[in-house]
Backbone as JSON, one array per atom type, in Angstrom:
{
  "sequence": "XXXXXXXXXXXXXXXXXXXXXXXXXXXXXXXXXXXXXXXXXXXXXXXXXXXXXXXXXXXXXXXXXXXXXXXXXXXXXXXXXXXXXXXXXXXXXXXXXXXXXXXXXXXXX",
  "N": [[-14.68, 10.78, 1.77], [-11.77, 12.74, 1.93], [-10.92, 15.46, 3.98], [-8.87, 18.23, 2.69], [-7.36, 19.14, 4.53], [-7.49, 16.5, 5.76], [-6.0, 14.72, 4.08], [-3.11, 15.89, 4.06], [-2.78, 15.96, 6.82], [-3.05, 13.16, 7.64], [-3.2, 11.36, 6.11], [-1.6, 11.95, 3.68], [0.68, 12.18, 4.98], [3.67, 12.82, 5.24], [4.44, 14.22, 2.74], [4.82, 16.01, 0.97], [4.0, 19.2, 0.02], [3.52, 20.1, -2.32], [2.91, 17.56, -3.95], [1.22, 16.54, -1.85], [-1.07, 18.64, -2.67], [-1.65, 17.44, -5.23], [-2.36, 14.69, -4.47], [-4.78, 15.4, -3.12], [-5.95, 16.24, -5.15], [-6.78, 14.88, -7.29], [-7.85, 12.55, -6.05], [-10.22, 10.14, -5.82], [-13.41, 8.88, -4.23], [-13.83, 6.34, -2.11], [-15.06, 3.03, -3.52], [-17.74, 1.85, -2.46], [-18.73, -0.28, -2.54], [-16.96, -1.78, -3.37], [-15.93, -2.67, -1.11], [-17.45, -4.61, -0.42], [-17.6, -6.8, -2.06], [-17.28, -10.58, -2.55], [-14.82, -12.18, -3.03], [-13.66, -14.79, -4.96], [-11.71, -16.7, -5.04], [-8.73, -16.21, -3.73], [-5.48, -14.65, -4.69], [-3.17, -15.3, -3.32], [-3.67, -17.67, -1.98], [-1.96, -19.5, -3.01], [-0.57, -18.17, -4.8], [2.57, -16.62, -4.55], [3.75, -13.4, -2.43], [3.55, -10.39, -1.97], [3.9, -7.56, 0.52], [3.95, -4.0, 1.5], [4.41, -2.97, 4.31], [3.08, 0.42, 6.21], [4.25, 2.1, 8.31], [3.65, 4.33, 9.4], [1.46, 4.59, 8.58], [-1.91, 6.37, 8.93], [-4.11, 5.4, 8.09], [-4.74, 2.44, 7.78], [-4.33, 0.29, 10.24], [-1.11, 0.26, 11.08], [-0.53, -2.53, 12.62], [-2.61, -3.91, 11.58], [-2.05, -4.17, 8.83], [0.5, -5.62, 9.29], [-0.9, -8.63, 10.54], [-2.07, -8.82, 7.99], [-0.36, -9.07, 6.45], [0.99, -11.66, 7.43], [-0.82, -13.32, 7.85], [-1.35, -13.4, 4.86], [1.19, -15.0, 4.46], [3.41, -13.3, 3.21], [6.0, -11.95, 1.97], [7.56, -9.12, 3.39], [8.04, -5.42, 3.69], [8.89, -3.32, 5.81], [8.32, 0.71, 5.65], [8.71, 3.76, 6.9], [6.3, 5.54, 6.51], [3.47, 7.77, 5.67], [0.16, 6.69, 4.44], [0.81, 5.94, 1.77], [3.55, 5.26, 0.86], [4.65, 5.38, -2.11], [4.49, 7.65, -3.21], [6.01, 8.75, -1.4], [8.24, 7.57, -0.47], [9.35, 6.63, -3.51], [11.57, 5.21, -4.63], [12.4, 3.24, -2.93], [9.99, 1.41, -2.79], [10.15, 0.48, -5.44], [12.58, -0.74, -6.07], [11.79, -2.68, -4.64], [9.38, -4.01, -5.59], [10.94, -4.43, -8.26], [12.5, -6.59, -7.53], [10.27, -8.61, -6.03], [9.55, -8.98, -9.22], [11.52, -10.69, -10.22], [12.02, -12.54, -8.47], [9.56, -14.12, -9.3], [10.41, -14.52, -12.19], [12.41, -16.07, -11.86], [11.29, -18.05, -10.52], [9.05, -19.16, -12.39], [11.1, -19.87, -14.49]],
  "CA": [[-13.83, 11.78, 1.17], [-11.08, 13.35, 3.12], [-10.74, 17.22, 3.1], [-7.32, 19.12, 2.25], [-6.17, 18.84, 5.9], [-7.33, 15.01, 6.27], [-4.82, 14.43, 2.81], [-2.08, 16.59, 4.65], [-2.32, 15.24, 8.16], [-3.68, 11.8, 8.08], [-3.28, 10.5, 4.2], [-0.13, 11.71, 3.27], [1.33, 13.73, 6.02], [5.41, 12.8, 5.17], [4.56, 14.15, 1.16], [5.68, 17.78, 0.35], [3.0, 20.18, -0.32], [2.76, 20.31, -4.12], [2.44, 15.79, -3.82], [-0.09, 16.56, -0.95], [-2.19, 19.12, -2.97], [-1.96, 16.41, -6.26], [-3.29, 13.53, -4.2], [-6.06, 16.16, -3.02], [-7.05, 17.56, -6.63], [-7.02, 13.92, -7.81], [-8.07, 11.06, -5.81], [-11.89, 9.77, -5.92], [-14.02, 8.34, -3.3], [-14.18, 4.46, -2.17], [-16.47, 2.7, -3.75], [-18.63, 1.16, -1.11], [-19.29, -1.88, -3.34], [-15.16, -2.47, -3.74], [-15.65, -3.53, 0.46], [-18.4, -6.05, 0.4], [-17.69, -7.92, -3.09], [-16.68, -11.31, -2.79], [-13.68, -12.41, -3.83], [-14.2, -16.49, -5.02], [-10.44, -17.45, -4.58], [-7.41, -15.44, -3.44], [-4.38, -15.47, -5.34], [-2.41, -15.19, -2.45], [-3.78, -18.63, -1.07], [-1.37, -20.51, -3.96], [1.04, -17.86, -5.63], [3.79, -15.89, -3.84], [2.94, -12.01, -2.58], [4.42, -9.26, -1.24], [3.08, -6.56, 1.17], [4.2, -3.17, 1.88], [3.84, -2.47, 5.36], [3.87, 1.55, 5.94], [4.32, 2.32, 9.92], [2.74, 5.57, 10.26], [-0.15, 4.21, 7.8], [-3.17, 6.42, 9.57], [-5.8, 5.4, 7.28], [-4.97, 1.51, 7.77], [-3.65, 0.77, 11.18], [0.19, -0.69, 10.64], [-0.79, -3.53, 13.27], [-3.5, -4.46, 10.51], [-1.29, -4.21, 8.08], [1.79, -6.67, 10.07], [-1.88, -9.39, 10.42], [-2.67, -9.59, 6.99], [0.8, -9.85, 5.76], [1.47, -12.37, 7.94], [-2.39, -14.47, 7.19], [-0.98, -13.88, 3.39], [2.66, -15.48, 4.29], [4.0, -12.92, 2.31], [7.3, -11.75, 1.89], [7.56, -7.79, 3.65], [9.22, -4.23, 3.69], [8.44, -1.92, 6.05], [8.87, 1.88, 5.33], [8.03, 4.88, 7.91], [5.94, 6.16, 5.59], [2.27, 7.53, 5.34], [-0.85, 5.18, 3.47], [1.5, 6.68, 0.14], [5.09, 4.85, 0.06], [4.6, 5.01, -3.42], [4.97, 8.69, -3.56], [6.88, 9.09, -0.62], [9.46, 6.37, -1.14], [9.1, 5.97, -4.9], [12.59, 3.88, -5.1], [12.6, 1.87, -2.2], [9.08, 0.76, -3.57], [10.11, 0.11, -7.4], [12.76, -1.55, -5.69], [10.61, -4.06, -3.72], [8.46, -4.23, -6.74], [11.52, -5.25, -9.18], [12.81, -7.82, -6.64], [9.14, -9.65, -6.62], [9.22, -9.16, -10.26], [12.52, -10.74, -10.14], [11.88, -13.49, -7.36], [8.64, -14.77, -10.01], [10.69, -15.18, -12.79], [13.21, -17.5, -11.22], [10.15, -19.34, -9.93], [9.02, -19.52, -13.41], [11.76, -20.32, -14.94]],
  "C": [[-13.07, 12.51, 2.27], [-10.83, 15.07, 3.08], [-9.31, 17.73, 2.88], [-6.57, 18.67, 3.63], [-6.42, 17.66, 6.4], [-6.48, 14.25, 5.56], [-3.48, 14.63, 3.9], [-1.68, 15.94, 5.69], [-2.5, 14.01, 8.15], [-3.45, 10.92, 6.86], [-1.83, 10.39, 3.62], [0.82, 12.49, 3.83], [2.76, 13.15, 6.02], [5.21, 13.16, 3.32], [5.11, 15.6, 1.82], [4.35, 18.3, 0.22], [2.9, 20.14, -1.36], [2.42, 18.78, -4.31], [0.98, 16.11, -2.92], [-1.37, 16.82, -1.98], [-2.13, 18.27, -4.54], [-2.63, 15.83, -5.82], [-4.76, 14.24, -3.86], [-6.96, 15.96, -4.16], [-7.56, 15.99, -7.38], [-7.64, 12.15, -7.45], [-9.79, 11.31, -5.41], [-12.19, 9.05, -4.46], [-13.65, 6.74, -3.26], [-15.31, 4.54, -2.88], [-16.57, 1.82, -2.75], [-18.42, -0.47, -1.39], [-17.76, -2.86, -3.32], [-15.25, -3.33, -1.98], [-15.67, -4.57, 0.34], [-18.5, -6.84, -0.74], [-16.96, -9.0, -2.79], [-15.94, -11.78, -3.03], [-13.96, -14.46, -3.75], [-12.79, -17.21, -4.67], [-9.23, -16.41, -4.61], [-6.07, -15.65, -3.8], [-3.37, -15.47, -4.75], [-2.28, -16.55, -1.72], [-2.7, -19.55, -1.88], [-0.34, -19.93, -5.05], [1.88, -16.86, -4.07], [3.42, -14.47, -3.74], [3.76, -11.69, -1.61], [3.54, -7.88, -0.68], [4.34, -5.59, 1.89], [3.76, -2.61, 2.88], [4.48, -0.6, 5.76], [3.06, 1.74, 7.59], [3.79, 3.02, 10.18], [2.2, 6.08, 9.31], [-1.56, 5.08, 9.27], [-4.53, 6.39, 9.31], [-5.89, 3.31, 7.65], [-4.02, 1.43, 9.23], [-2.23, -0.61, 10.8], [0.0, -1.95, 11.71], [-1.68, -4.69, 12.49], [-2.69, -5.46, 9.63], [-0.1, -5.65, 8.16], [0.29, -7.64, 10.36], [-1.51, -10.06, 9.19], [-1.28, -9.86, 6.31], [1.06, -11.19, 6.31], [0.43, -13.63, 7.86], [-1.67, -14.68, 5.32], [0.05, -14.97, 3.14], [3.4, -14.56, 3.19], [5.27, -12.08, 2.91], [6.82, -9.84, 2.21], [8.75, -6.84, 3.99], [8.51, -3.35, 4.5], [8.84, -0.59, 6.05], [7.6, 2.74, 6.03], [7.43, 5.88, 7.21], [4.19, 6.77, 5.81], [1.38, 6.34, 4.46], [-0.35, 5.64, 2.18], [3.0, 6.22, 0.01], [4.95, 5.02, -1.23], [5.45, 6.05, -3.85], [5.74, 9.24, -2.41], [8.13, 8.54, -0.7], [9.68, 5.72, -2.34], [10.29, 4.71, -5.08], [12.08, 3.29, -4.27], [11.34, 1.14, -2.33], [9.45, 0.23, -4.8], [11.45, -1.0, -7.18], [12.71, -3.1, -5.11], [9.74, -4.79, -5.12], [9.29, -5.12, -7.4], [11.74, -6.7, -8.65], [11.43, -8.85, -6.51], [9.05, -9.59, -8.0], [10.35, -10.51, -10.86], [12.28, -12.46, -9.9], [10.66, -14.59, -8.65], [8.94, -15.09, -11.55], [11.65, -16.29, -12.69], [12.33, -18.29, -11.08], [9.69, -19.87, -11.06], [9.73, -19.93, -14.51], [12.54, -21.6, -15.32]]
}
């Protein structure tokens, strides 16, 4: 669990103050168990995926991040963002998002 000023500085330190104290009042613990479960086949090893790399990520380190995209082969955006593009960069995420939504119906098509 992170406290008010590990949200602020370290979680989502490019939000605003009233986003900050939301992700505070509302986000839950890891579960422990979400680490060390198994996964039996990865759907990354055989469909198409997209990873949001966020540069000044200080909960995941963006070097990580630029790895596993690159073990996935997946298609990437990076944005100078805290571990929160979502709510920091809502378009240029929903963006990225439509465009793989986009990219997988051509493929299916």
């Amino acid at each position: 669990m992170l406290s008010r000023d590990g949200v602020r500085e370290s979680f989502g330190q490019d939000l605003s103050p009233p986003d900050n104290d939301l992700v505070y009042a509302t986000r839950g613990a890891t579960q422990g168990a979400i680490l060390s479960t198994p996964i039996g086949k990865a759907a990354w090893h055989n469909r198409p995926s997209w990873f949001i790399i966020a540069s000044n990520d200080r909960m995941i380190a963006p070097d990580q991040e630029r790895t596993t995209a690159d073990r996935m082969k997946s298609k990437t955006i990076t944005l100078p963002t805290s571990h929160l593009p979502m709510i920091s960069q809502p378009q240029k995420v929903a963006d990225f998002i439509a465009e793989a939504a986009a990219s997988i119906e051509q493929r299916d098509s």
